[in-house]
N, C-alpha and C positions, 0 to 999 in steps of 0.2 A: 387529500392523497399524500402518501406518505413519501420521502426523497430518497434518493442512497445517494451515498458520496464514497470513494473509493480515496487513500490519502496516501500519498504516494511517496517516496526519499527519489528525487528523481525517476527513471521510470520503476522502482522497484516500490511493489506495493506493502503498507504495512498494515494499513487498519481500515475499519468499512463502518460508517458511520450511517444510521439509518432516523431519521428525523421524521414526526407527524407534529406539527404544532410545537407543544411545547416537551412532549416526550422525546425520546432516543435510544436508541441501541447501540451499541461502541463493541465492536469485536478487532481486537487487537490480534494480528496472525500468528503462527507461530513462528516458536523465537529463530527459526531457521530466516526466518526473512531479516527479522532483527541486526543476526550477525551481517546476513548477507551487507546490510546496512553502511555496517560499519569496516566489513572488509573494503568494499566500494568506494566506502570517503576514502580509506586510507591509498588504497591504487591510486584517489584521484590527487591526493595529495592536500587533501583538504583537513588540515590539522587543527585550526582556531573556529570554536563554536559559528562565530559567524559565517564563514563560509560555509560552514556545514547547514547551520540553519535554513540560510536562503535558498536552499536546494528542494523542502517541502515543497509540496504542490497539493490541493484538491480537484478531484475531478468537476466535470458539471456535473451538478445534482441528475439523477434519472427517477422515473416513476417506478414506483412498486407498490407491493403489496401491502395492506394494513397491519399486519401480524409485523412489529418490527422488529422483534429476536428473531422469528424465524426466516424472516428477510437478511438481516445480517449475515447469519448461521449460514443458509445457503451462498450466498456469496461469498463468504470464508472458503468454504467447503470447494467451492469451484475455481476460486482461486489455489488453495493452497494444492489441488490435484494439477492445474494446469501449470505451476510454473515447478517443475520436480527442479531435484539438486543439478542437472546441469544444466536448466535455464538459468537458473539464479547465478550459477556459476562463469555462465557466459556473463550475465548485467556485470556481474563484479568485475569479470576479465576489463570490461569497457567503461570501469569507473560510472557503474549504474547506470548506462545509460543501452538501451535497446540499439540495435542497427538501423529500428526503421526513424528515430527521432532525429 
């Protein structure tokens, strides 16, 4: 059975990682999450790679589907419609971090 892993810059997601064995699918969001990214470090005040670094997270793996592009693909897809430009813009306002963490 195949995994998804959701990768996250604190709670602001970037990439969706879908694993069967020794295959993978890697969809990287678009670059709107990106910036968000880096506007967030900078609110947080997080200037030296390290601090930035430590702030990645993976989610716990979940079960899907065998097709693992089209696993990824959909989960891109539902992400990148759920979090529009003033969700993102609120994570940033709170230095990437959601209200409910």
């Amino acid at each position: 059975m195949a995994k998804l892993t959701l990768v996250y810059w604190r709670d602001i997601p970037a990439q969706i990682i879908v694993k069967a064995g020794r295959k993978n699918a890697k969809i990287q969001l678009h670059e709107r999450f990106e910036k968000a990214i880096d506007r967030a470090a900078m609110k947080a005040k997080l200037k030296d790679s390290d601090s930035y670094l430590e702030h990645w997270r993976r989610s716990d793996p979940t079960d899907c589907g065998d097709d693992l592009d089209a696993e990824a693909q959909a989960m891109a897809t539902k992400i990148e419609n759920e979090y529009t430009d003033e969700k993102l813009d609120a994570l940033v306002q709170n230095g990437g971090l959601s209200n409910d963490s």
